[in-house]
C-alpha positions as CSV (number, residue, x, y, z in Angstrom):
1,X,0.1,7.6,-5.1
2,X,-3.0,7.0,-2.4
3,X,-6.3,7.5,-4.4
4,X,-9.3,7.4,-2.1
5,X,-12.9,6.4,-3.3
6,X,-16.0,5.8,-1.3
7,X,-14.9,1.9,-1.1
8,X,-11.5,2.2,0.6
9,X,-7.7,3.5,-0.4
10,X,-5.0,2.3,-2.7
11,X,-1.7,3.0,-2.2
12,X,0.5,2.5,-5.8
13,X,3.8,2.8,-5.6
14,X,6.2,1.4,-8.5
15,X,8.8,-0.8,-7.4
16,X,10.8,-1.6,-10.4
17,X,13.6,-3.8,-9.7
18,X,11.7,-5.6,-6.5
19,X,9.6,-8.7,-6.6
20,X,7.6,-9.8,-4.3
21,X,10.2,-11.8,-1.8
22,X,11.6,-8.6,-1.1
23,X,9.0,-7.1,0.2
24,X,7.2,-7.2,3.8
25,X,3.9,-5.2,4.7
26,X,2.5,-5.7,8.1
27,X,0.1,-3.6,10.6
28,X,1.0,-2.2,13.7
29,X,-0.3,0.3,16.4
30,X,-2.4,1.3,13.4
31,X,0.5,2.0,10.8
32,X,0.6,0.2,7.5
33,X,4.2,-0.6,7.3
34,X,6.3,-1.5,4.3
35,X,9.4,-2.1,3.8
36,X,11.9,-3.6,0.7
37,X,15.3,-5.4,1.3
38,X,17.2,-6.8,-1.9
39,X,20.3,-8.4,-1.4
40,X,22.7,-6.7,-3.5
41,X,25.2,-8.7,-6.3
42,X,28.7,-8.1,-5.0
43,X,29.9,-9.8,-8.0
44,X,28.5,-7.0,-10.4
45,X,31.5,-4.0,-10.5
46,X,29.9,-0.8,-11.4
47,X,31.5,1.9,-14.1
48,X,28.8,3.7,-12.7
49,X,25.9,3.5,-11.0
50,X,22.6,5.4,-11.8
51,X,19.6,4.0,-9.3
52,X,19.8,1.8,-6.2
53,X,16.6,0.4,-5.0
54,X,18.1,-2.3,-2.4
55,X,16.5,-0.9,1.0
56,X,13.5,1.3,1.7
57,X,10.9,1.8,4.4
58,X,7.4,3.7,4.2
59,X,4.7,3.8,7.1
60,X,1.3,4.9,6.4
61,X,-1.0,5.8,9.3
62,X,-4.3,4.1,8.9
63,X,-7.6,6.3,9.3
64,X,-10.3,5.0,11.9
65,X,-12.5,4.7,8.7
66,X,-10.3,1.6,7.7
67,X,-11.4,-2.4,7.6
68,X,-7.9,-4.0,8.8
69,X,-8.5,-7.1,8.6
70,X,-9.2,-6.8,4.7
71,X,-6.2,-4.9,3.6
72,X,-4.5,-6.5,0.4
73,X,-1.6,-5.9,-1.9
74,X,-0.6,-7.4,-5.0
75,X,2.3,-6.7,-7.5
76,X,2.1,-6.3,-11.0
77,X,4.5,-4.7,-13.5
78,X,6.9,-3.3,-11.1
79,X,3.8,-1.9,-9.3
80,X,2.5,-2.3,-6.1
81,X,-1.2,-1.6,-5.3
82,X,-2.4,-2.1,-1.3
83,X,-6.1,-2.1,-1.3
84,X,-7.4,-1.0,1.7
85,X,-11.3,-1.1,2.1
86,X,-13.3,1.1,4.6
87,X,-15.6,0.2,6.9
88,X,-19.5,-0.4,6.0
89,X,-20.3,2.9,8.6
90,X,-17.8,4.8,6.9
91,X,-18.5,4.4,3.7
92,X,-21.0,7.0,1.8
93,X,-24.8,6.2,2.4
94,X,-27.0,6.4,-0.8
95,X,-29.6,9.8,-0.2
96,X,-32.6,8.6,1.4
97,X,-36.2,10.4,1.9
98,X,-37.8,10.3,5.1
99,X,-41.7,10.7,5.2
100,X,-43.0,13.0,7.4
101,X,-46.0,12.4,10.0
């Protein structure tokens, strides 16, 4: 999911399965860049085997409009949520009224 609001983005995505060791997010020529490595149990034999969740990789290109340097993520219940907040300029201005002369 990537919900926008006039403070920034957030980009959910559930995870379930993946904690926070597996995953890396980093910037880069203006891509938000996440990817998920899980080392898998060869010990475990399989009957069968319904989901796999051991290695992914998503890029997000970042708007202009986006404050870098105050992107953050945290996971919570199998969720991930990366906050990232828009620039001051960017952001919607309250209506203002300008006098005349």
């Amino acid at each position: 999911n990537i919900v926008e609001s006039n403070e920034g983005f957030k980009i959910q995505l559930a995870l379930p399965g993946l904690a926070k060791k597996d995953l890396q997010i980093k910037i880069e020529n203006d891509q938000l860049k996440l990817k998920a490595a899980k080392q898998s149990n060869e010990e475990i034999k399989f009957l069968r085997k319904e989901f796999d969740y051991l290695n992914f990789e998503r890029n997000f290109k970042l708007p202009k409009t986006v404050n870098a340097e105050d992107i953050s993520a945290k996971m919570e219940k199998g969720i991930l949520t990366i906050t990232l907040p828009k620039k001051e300029e960017a952001k919607e201005q309250a209506p203002r009224e300008i006098s005349i002369k």
